[in-house]
C-alpha positions as CSV (number, residue, x, y, z in Angstrom):
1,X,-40.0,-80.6,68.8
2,X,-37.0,-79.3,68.0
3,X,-33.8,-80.2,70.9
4,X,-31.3,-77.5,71.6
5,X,-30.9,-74.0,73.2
6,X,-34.3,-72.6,74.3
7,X,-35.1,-68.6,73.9
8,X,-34.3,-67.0,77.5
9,X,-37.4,-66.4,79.2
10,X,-36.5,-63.0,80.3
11,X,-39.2,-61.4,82.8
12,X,-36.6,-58.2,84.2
13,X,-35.3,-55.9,81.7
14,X,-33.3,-52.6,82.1
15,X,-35.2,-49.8,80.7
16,X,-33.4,-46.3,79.3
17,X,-35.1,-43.3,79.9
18,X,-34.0,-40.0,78.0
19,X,-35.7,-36.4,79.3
20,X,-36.5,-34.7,76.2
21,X,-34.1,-36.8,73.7
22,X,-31.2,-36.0,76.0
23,X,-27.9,-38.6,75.2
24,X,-28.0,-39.0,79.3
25,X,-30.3,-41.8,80.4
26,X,-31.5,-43.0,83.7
27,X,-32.2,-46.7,83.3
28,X,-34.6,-48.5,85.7
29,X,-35.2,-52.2,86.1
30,X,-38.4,-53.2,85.2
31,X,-41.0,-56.6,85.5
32,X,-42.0,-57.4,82.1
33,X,-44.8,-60.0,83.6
34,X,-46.1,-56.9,86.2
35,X,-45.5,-54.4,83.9
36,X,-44.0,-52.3,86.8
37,X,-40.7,-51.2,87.7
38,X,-39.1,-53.0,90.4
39,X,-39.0,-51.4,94.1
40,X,-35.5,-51.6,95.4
41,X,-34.5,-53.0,91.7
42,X,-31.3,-51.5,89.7
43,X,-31.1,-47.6,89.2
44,X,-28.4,-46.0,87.1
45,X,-29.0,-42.2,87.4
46,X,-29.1,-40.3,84.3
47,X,-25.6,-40.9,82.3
48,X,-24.1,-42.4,78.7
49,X,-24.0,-45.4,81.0
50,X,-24.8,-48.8,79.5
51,X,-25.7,-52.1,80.9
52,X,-26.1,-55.7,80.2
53,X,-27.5,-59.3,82.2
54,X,-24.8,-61.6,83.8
55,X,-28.1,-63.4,85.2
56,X,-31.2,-62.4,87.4
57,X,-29.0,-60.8,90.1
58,X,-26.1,-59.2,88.0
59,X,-25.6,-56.5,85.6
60,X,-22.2,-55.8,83.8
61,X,-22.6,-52.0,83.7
62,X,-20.0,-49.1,82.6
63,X,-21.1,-46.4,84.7
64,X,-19.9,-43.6,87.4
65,X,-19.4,-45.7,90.5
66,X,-17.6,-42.8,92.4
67,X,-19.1,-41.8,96.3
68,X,-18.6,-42.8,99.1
69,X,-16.6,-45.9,99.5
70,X,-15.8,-45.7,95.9
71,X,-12.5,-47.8,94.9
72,X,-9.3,-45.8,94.0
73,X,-9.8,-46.4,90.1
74,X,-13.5,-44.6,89.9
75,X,-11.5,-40.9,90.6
76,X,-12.5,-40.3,86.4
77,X,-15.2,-42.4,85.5
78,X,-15.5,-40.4,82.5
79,X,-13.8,-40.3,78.9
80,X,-13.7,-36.8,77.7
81,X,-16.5,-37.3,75.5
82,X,-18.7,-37.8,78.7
83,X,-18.9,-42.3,78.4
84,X,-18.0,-44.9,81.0
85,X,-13.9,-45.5,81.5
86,X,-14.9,-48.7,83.2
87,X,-16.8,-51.6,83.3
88,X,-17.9,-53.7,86.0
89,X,-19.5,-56.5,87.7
90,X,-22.5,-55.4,89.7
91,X,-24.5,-57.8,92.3
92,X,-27.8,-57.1,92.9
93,X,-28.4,-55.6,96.5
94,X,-24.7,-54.0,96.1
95,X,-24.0,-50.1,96.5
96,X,-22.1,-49.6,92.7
97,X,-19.3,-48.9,94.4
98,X,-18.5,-52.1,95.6
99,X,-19.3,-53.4,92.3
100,X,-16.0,-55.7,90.8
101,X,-13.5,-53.6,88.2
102,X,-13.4,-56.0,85.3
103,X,-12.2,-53.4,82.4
104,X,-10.7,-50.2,82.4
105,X,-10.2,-48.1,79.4
């Protein structure tokens, strides 16, 4: 066959959940080969957040990381039109707010 690059064999996937159409949207992570969400897996309470895979273990995600032990640059993690003013690294078994500033807007 065919040498080269092979299609990513993606089994976890980040899935957006709207209540009632809503623009907010939690997203959960879920097992594509269980067909289950993960327990303990990444949660992003409902927001215009958004989210991509680094790998397995990290998401780049523009999202509220304010709370406790939130760094000094989360005090508005909001543009006025309600989206993420950051974007960050975020490892797996991490609270988002130690999560790494990479952009901020």
């Amino acid at each position: 066959g065919p040498d080269g690059p092979k299609p990513r064999q993606a089994k976890l996937a980040m899935v957006m959940l709207s209540d009632g159409g809503k623009d907010a949207t939690e997203m959960r992570e879920f097992n594509l080969e269980t067909k289950s969400f993960v327990s303990g897996g990444f949660y992003v309470p409902p927001s215009k957040s958004r989210v991509g895979w680094v790998d397995a273990n990290t998401l780049i995600v523009g999202t509220d990381a304010t709370g406790d032990g939130a760094p000094e640059d989360t005090k508005q993690p909001w543009t006025d039109s309600g989206y993420p003013r950051t974007v960050r690294i975020w490892k797996r078994n991490t609270p988002i707010q130690q999560s790494k500033l990479v952009f901020e807007g």
